[in-house]
Backbone and ligand atoms as CSV (ligand in chain L), in Angstrom:
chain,resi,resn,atom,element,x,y,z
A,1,UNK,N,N,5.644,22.295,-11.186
A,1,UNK,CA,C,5.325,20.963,-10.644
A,1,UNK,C,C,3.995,20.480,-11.208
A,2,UNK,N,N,4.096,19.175,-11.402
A,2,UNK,CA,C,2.547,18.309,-12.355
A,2,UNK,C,C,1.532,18.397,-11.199
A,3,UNK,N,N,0.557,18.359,-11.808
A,3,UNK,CA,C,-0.556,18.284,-10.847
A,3,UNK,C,C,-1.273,16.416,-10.538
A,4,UNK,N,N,-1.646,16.585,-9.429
A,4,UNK,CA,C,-1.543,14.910,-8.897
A,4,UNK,C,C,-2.676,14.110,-9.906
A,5,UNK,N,N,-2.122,12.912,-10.093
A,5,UNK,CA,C,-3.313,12.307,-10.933
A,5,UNK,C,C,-4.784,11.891,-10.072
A,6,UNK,N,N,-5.677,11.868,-11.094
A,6,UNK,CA,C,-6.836,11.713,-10.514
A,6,UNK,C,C,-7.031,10.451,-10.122
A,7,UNK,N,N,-7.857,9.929,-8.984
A,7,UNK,CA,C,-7.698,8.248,-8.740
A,7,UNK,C,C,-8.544,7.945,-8.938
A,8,UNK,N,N,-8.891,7.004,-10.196
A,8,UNK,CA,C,-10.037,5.701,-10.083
A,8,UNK,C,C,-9.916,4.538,-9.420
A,9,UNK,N,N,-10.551,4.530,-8.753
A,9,UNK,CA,C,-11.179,3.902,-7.597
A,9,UNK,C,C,-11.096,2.641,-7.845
A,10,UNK,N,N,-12.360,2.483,-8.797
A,10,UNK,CA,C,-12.812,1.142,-9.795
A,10,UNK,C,C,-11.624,0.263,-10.269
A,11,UNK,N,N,-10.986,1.266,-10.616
A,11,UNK,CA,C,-9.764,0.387,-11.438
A,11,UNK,C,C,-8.718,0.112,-10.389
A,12,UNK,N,N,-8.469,1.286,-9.222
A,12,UNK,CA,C,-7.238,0.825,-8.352
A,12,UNK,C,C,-8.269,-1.020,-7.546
A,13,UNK,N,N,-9.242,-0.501,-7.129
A,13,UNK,CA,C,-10.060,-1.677,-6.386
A,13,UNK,C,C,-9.786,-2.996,-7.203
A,14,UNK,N,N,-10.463,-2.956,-8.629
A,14,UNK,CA,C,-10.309,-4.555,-9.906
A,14,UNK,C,C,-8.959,-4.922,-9.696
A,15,UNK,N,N,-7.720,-4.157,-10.039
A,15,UNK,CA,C,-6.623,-4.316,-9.758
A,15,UNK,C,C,-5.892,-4.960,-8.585
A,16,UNK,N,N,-6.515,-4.581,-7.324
A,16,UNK,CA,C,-6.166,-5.097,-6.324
A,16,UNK,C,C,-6.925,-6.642,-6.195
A,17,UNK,N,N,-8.010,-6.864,-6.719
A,17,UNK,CA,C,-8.787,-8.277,-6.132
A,17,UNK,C,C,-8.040,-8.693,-7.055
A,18,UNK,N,N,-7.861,-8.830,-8.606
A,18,UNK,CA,C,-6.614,-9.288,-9.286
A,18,UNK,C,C,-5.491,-10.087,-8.858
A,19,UNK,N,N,-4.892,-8.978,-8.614
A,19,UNK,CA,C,-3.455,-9.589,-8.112
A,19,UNK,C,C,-3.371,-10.032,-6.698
A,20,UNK,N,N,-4.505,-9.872,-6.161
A,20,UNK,CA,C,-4.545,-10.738,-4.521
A,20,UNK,C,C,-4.729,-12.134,-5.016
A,21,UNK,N,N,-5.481,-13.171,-6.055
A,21,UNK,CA,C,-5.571,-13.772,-6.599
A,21,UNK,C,C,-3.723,-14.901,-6.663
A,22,UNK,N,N,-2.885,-13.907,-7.050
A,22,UNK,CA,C,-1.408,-14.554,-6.872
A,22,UNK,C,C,-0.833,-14.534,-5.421
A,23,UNK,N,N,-1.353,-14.197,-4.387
A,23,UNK,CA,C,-1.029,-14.044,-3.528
A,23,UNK,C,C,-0.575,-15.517,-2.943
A,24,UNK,N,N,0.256,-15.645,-2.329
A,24,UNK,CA,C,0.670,-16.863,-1.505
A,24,UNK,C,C,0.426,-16.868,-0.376
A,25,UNK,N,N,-0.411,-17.688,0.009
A,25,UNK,CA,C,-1.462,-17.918,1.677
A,25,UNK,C,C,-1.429,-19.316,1.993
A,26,UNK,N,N,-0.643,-20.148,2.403
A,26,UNK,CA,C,-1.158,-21.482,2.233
A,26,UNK,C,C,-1.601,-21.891,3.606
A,27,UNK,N,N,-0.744,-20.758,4.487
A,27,UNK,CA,C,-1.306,-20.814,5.973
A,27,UNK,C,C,-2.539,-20.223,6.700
A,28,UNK,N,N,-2.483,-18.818,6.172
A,28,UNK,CA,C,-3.798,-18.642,6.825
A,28,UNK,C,C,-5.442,-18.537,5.963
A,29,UNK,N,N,-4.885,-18.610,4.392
A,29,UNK,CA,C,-5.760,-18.811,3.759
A,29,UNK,C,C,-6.373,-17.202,3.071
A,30,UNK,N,N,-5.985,-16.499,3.982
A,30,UNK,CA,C,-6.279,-15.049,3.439
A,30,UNK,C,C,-5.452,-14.575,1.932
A,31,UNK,N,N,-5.679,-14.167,0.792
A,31,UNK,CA,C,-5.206,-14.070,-0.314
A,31,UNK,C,C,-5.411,-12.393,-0.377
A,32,UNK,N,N,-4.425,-11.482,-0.132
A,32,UNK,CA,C,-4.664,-10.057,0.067
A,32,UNK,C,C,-3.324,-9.445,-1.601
A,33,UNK,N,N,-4.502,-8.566,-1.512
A,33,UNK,CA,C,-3.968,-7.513,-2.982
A,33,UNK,C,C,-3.924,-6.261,-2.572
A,34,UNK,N,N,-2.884,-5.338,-3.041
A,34,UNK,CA,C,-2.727,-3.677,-2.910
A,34,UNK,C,C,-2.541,-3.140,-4.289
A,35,UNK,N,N,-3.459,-2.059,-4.455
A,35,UNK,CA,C,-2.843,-1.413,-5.763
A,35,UNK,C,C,-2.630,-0.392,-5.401
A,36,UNK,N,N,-2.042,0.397,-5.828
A,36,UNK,CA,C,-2.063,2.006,-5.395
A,36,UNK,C,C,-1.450,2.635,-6.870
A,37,UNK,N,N,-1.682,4.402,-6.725
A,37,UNK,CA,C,-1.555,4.770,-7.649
A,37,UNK,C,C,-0.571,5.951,-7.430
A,38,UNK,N,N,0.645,5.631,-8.235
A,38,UNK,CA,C,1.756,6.783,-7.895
A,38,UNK,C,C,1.865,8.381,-8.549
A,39,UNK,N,N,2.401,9.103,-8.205
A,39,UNK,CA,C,2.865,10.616,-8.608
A,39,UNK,C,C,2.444,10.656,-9.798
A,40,UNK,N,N,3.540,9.605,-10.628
A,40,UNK,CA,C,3.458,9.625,-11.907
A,40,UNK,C,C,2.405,9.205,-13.178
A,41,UNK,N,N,0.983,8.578,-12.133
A,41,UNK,CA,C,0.362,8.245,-12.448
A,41,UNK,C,C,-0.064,6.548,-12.977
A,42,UNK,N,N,0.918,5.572,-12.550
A,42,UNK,CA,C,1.086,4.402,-12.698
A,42,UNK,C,C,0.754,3.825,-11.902
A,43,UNK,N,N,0.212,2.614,-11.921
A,43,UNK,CA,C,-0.388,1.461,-10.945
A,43,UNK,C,C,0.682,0.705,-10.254
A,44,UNK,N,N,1.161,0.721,-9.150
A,44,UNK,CA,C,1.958,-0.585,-8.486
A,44,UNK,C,C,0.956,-1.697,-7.577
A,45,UNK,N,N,1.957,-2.991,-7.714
A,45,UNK,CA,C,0.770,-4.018,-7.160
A,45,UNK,C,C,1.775,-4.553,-6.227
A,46,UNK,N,N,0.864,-5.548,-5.120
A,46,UNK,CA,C,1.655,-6.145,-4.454
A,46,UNK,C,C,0.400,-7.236,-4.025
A,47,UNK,N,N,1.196,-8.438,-3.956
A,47,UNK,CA,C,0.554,-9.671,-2.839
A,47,UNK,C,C,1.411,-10.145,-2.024
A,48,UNK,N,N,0.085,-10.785,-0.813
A,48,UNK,CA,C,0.816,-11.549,0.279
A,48,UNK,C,C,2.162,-12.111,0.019
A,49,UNK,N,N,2.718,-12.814,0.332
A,49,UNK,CA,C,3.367,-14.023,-0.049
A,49,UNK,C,C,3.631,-14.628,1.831
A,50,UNK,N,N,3.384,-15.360,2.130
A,50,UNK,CA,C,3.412,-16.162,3.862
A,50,UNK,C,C,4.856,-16.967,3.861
A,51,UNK,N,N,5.051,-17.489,4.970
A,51,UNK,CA,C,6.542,-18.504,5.033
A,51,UNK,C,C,5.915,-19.372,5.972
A,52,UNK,N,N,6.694,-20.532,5.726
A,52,UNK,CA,C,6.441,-21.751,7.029
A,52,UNK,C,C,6.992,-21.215,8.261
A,53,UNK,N,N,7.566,-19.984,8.583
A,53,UNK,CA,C,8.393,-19.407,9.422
A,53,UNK,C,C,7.547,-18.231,9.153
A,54,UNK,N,N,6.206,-18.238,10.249
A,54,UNK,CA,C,5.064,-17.399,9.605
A,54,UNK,C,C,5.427,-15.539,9.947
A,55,UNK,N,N,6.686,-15.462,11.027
A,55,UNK,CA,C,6.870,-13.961,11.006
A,55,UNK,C,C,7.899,-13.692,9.684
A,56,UNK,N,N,7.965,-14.108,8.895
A,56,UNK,CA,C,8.399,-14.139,7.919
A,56,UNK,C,C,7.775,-13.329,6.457
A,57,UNK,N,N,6.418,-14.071,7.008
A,57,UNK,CA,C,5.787,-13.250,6.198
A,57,UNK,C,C,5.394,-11.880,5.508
A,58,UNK,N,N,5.185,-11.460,4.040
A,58,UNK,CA,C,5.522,-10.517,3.454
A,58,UNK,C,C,3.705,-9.962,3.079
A,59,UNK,N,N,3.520,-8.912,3.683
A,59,UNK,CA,C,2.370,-8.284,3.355
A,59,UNK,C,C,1.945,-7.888,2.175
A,60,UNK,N,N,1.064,-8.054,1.555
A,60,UNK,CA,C,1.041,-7.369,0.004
A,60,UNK,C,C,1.445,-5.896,-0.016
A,61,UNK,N,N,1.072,-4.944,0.782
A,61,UNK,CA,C,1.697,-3.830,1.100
A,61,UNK,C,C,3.212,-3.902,0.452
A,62,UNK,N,N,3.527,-4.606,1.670
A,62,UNK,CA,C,5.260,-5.362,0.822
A,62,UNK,C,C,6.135,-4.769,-0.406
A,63,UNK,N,N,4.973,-5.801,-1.405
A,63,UNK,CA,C,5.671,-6.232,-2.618
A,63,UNK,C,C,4.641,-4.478,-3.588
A,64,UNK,N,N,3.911,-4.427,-2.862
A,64,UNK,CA,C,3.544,-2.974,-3.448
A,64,UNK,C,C,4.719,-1.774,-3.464
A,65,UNK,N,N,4.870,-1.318,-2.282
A,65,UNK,CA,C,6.280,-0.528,-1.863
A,65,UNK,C,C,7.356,-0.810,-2.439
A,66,UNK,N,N,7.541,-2.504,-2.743
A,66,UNK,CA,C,9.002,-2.908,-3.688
A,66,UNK,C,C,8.628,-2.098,-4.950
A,67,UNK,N,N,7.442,-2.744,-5.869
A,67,UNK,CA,C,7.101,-2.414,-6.943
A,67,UNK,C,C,7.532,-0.833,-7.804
A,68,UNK,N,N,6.670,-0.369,-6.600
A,68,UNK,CA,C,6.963,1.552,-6.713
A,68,UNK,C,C,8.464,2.121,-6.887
A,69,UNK,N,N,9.217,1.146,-5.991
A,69,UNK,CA,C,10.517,1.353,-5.918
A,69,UNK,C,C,11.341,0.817,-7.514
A,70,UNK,N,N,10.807,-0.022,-7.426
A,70,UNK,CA,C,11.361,-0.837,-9.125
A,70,UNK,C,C,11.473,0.240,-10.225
A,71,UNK,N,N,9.862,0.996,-9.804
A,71,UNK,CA,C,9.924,2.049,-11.068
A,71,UNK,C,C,10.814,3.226,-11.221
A,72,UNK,N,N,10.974,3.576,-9.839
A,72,UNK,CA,C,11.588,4.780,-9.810
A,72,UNK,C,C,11.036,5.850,-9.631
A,73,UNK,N,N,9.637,5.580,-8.910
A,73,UNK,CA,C,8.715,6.281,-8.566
A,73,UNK,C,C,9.111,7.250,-7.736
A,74,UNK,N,N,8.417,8.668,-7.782
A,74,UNK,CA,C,8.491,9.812,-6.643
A,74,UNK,C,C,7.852,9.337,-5.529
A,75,UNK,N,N,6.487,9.129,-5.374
A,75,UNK,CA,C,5.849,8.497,-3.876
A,75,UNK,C,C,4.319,8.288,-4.823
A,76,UNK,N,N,3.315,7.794,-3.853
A,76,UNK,CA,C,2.658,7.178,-3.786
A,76,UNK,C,C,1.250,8.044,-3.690
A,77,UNK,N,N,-0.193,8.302,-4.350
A,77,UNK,CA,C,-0.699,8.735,-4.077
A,77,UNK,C,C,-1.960,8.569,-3.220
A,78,UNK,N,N,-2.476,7.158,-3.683
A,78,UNK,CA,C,-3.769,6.425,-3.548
A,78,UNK,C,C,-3.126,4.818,-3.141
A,79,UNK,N,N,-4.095,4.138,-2.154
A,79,UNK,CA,C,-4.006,2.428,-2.205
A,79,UNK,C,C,-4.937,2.059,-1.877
A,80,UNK,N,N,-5.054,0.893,-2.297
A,80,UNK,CA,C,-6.238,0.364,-2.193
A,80,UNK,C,C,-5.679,-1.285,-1.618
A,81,UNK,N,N,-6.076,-2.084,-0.726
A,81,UNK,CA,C,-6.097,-3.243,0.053
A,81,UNK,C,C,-7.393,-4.128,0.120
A,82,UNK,N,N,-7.543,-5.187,-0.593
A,82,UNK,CA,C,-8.270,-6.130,-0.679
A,82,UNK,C,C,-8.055,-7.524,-0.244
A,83,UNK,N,N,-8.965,-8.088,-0.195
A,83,UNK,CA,C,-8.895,-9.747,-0.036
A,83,UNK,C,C,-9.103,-10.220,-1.529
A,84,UNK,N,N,-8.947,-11.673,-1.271
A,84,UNK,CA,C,-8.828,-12.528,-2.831
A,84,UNK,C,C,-10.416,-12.119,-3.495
A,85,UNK,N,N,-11.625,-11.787,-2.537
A,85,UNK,CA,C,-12.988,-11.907,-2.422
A,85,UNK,C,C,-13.473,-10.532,-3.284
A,86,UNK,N,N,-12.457,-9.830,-3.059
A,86,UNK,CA,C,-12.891,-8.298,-3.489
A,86,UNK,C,C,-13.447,-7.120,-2.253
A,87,UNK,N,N,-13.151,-7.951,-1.108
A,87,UNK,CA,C,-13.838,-7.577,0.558
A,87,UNK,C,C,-11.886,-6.570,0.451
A,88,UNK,N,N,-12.971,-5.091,1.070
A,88,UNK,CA,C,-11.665,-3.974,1.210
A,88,UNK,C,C,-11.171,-4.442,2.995
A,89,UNK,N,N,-9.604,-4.491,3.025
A,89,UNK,CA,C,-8.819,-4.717,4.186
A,89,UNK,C,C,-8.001,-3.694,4.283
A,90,UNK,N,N,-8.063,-2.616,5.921
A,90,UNK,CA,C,-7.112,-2.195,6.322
A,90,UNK,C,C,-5.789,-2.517,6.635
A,91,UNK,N,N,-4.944,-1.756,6.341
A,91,UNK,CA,C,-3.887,-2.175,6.168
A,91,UNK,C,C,-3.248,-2.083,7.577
A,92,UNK,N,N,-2.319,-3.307,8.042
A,92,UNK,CA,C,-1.606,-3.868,9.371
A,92,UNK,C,C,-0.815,-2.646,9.713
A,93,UNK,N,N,-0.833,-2.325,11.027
A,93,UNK,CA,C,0.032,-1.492,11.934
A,93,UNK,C,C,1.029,-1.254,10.968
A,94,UNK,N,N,1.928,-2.281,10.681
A,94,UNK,CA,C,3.481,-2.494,10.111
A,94,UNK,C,C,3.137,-1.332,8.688
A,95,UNK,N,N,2.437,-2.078,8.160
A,95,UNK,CA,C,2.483,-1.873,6.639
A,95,UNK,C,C,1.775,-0.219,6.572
A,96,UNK,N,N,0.935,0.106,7.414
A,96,UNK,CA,C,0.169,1.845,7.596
A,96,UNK,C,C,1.940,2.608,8.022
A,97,UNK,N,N,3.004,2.175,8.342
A,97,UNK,CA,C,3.824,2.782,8.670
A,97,UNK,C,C,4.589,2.768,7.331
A,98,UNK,N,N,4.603,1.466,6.636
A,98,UNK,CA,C,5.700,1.456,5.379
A,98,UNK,C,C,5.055,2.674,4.413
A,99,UNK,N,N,3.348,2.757,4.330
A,99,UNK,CA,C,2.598,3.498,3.295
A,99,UNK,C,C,3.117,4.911,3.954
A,100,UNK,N,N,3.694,5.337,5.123
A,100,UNK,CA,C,3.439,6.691,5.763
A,100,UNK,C,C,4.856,7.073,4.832
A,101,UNK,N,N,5.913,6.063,4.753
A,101,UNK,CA,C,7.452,6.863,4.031
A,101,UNK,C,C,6.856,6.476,2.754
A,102,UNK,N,N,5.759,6.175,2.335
A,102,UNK,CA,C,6.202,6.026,0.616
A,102,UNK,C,C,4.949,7.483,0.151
A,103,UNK,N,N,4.139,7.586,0.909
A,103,UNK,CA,C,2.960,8.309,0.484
A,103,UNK,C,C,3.119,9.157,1.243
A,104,UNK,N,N,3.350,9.529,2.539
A,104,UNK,CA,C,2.857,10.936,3.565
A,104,UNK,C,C,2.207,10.687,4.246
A,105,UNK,N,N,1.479,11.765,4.934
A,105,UNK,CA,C,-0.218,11.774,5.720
A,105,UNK,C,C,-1.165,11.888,5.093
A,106,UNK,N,N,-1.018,12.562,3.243
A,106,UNK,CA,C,-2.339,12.868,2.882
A,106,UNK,C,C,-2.036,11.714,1.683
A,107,UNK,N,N,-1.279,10.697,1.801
A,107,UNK,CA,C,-1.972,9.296,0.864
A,107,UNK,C,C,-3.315,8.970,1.272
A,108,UNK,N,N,-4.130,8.781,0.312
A,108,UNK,CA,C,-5.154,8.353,0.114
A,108,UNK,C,C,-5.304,6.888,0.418
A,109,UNK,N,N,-6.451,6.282,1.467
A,109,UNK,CA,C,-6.752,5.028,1.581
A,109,UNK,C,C,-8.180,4.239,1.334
A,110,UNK,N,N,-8.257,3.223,0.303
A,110,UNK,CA,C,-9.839,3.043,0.095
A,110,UNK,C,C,-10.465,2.513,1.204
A,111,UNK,N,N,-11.671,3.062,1.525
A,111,UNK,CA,C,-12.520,2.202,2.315
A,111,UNK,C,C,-13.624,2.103,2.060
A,112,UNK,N,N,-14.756,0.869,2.769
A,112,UNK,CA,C,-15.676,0.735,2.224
A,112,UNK,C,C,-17.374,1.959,2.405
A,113,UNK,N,N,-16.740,3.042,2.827
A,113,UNK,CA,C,-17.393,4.675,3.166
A,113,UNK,C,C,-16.759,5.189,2.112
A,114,UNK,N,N,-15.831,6.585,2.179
A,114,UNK,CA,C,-15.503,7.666,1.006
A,114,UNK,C,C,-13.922,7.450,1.910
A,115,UNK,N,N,-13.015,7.418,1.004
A,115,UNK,CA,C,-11.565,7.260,1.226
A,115,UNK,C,C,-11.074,8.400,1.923
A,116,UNK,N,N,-9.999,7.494,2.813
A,116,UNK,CA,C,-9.745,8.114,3.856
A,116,UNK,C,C,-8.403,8.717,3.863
A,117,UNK,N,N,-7.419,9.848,4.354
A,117,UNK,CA,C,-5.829,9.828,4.797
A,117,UNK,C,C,-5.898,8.970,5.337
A,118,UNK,N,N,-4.368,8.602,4.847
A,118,UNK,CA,C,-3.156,7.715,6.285
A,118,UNK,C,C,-2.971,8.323,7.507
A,119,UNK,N,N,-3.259,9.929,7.421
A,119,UNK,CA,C,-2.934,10.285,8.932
A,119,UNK,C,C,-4.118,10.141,9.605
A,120,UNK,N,N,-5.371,9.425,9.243
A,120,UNK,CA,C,-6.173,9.199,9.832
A,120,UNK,C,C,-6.336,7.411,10.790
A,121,UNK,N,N,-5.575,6.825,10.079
A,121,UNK,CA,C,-5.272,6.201,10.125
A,121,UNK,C,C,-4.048,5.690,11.184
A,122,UNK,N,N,-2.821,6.474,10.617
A,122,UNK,CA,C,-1.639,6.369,11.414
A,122,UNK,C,C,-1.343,7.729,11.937
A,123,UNK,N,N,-2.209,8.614,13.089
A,123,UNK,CA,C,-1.861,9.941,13.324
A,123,UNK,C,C,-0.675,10.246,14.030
A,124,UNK,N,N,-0.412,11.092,14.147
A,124,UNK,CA,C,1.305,11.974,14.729
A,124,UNK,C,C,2.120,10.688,14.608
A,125,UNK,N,N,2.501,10.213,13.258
A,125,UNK,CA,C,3.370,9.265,12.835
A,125,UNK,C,C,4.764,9.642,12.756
A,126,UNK,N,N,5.697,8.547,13.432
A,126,UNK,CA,C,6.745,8.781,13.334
A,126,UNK,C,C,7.369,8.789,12.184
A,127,UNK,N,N,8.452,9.759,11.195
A,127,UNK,CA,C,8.533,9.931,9.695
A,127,UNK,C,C,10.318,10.049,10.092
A,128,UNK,N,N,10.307,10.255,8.028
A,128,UNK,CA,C,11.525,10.495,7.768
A,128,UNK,C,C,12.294,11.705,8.657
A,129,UNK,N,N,11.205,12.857,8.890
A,129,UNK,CA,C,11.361,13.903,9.109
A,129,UNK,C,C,12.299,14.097,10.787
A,130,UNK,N,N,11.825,13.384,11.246
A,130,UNK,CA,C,11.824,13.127,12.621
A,130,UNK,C,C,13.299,12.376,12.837
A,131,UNK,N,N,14.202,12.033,11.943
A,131,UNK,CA,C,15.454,11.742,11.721
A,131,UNK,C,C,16.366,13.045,11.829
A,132,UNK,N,N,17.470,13.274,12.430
A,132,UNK,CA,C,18.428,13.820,12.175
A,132,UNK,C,C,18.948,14.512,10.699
A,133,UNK,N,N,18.981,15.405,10.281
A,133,UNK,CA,C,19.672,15.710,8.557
A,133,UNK,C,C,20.611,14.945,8.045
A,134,UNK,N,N,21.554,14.431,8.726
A,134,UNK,CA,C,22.815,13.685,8.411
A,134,UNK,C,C,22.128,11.659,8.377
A,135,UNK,N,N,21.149,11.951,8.685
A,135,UNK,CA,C,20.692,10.512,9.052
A,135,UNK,C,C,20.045,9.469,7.329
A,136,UNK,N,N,19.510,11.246,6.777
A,136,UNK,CA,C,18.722,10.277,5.429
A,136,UNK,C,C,19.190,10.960,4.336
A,137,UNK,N,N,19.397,9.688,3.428
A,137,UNK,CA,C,20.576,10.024,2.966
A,137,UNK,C,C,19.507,10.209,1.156
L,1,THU,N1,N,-1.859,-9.180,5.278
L,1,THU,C1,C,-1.520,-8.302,4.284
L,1,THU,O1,O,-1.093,-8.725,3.196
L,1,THU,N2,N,-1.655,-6.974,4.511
L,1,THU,C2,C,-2.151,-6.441,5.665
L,1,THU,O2,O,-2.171,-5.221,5.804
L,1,THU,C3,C,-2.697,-7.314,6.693
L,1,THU,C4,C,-2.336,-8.750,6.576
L,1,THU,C5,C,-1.658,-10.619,5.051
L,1,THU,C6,C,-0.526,-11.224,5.800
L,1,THU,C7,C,-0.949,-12.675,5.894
L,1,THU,O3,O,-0.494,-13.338,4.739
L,1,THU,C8,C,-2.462,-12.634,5.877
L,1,THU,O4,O,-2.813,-11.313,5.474
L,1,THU,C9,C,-3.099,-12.935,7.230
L,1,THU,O5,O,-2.583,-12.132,8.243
């Protein structure tokens, strides 16, 4: 088995104020970016995108998790969550649960101290695991 890639920080962080930049906010004005860095060592991105039908709305988290999936990624190692500003944002209840099936407990999360786990974050999280055998397929 490969050994996990190393995470720059710098670059997952630039990356994320980046593509928060495309983000679609027209409602609340917040413009949020995720980068994270997978198994394989590749960058996935994601932005907001909002709806006039505002529970509708798609977290950059979101379109990050799609992304990873596009590739064909194993899981997720590192993320990083920004505003359009370059200001680091924890990531929403919802979306700390989507990062828990794509990354684990020991995904890595940036903050503006020394990066943190998700299980610090989202502790004794409900998982794949916690499904039945016949359940995941
Ligand atoms: N938002 C995210 O993209 N990720 C989060 O983890 C928190 C919130 C977005 C959703 C909405 O477009 C805007 O921030 C304000 O809630």
């Amino acid at each position: 088995m490969s050994a996990e890639p190393t995470v720059d920080w710098t670059a997952l962080r630039t990356a994320a104020t980046d593509v928060a930049q495309r983000g679609y906010a027209p409602y609340s004005g917040l413009h949020v970016g995720a980068a994270g860095l997978t198994i394989e060592g590749d960058i996935v991105l994601g932005c907001n995108v909002e709806n006039a039908s505002f529970g509708m709305t798609l977290c950059a988290e979101c379109g990050l998790v799609s992304d990873l999936h596009r590739r064909g990624s194993e899981g997720l190692v590192a993320v990083c969550v920004v505003a359009g500003n370059g200001e680091v944002l924890m990531p929403c209840g919802r979306c700390r649960q989507l990062l828990f099936e794509a990354g684990g407990p020991t995904l890595m999360l940036y903050t503006d101290e020394s990066p943190i786990r998700l299980d610090e974050l989202l502790p004794r999280a409900f998982g794949p695991r916690d499904l039945p055998p016949e359940a995941s397929a």
